[in-house]
C-alpha atoms as an extended CHARMM CRD file, in Angstrom:
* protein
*
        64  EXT
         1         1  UNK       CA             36.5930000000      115.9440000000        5.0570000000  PROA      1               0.0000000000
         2         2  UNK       CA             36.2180000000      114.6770000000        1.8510000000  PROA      2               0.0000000000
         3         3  UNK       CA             38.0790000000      111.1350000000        0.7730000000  PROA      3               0.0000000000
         4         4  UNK       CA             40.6970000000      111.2990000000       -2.0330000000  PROA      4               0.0000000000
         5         5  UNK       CA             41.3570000000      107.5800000000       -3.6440000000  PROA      5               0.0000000000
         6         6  UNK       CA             43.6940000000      106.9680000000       -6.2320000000  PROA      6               0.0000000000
         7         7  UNK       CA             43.0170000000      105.9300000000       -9.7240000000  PROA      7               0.0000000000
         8         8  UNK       CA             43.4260000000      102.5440000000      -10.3340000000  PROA      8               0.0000000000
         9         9  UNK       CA             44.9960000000      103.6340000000      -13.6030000000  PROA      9               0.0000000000
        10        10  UNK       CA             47.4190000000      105.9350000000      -13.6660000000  PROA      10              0.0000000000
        11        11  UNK       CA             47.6970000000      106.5540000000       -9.4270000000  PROA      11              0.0000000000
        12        12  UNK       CA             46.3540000000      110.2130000000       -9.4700000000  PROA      12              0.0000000000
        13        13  UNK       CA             44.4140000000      111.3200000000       -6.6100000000  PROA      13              0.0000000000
        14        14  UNK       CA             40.7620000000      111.1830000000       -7.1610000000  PROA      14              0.0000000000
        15        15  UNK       CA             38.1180000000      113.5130000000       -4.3650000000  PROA      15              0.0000000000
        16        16  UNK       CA             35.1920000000      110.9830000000       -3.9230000000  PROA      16              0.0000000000
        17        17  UNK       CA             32.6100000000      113.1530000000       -4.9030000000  PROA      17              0.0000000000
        18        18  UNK       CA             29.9010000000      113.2900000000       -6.6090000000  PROA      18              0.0000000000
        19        19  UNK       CA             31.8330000000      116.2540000000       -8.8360000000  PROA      19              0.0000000000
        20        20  UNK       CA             34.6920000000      113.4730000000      -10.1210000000  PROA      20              0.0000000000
        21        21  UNK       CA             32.6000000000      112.3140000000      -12.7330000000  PROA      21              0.0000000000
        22        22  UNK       CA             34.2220000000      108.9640000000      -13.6070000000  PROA      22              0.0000000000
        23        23  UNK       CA             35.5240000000      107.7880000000      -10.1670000000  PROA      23              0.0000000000
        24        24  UNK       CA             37.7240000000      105.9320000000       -9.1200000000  PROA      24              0.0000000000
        25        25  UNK       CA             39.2610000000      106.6580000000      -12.3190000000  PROA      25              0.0000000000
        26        26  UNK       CA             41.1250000000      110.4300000000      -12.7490000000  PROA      26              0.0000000000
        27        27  UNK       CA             39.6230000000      110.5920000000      -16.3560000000  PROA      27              0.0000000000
        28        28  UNK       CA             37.5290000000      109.3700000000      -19.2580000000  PROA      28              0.0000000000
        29        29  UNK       CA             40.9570000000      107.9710000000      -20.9010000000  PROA      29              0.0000000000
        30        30  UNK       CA             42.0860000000      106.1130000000      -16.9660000000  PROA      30              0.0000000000
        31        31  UNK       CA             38.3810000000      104.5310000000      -17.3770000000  PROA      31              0.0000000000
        32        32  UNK       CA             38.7190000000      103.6840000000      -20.8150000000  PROA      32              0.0000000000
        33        33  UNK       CA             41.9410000000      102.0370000000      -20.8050000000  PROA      33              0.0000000000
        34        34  UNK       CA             40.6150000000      100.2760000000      -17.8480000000  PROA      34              0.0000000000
        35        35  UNK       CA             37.6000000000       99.2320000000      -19.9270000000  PROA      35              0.0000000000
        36        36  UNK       CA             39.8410000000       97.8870000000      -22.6720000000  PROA      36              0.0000000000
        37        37  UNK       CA             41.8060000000       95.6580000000      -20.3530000000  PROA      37              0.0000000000
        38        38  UNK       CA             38.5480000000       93.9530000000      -19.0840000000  PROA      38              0.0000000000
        39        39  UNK       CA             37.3810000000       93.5600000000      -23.3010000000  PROA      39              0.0000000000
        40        40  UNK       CA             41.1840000000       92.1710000000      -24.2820000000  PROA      40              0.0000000000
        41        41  UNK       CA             40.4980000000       89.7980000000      -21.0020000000  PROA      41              0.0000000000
        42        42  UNK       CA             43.8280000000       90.8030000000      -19.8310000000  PROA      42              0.0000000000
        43        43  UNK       CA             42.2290000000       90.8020000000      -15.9820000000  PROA      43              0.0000000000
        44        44  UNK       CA             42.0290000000       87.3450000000      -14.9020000000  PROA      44              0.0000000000
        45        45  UNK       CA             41.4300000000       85.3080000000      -11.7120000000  PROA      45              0.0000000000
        46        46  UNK       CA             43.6290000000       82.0270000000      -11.5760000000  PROA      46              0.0000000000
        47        47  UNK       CA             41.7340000000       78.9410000000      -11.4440000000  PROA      47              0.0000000000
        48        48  UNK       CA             42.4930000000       75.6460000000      -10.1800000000  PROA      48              0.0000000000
        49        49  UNK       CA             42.3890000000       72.8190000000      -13.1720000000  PROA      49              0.0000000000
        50        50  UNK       CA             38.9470000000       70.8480000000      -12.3830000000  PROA      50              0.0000000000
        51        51  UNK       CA             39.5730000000       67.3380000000      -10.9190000000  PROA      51              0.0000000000
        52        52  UNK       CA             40.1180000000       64.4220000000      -13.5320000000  PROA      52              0.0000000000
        53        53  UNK       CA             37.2020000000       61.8500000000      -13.3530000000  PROA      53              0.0000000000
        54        54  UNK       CA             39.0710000000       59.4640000000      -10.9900000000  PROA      54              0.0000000000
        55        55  UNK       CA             40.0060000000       61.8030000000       -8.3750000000  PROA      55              0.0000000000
        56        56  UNK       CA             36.1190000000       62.9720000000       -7.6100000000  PROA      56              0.0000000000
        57        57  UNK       CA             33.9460000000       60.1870000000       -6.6870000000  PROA      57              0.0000000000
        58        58  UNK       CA             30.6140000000       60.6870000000       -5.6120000000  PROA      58              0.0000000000
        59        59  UNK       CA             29.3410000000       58.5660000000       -2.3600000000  PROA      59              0.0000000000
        60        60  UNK       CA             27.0430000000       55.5560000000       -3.3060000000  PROA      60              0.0000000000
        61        61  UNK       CA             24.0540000000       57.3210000000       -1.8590000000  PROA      61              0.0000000000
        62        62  UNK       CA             24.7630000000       60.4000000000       -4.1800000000  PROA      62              0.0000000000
        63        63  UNK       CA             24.7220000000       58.2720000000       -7.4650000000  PROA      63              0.0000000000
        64        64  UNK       CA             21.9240000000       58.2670000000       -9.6420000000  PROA      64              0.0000000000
């Protein structure tokens, strides 16, 4: 039995084999759009705003 995925692109079914050349993608063009989001930076994790310098204070011991 041989496991189908869909593209992260475009939602086609993709066999996971080593025949589908540019899994998980359906196509050269699925991967390469994919590959421009990444270079435009449009995928992103959220990140929490560092602490301001009042809010983290290091014990006494710690200080240097």
């Amino acid at each position: 039995m041989t496991k189908a995925v869909a593209c992260p692109q475009c939602g086609a079914k993709v066999e996971w084999t080593p025949a589908s050349r540019f899994r998980p993608f359906c196509s050269e063009r699925c991967k390469l759009i994919d590959l421009g989001q990444w270079a435009a930076e449009r995928y992103r994790v959220p990140a929490e705003d560092p602490p301001e310098d009042g809010d983290a204070q290091e014990p006494e011991d710690k200080r240097y």
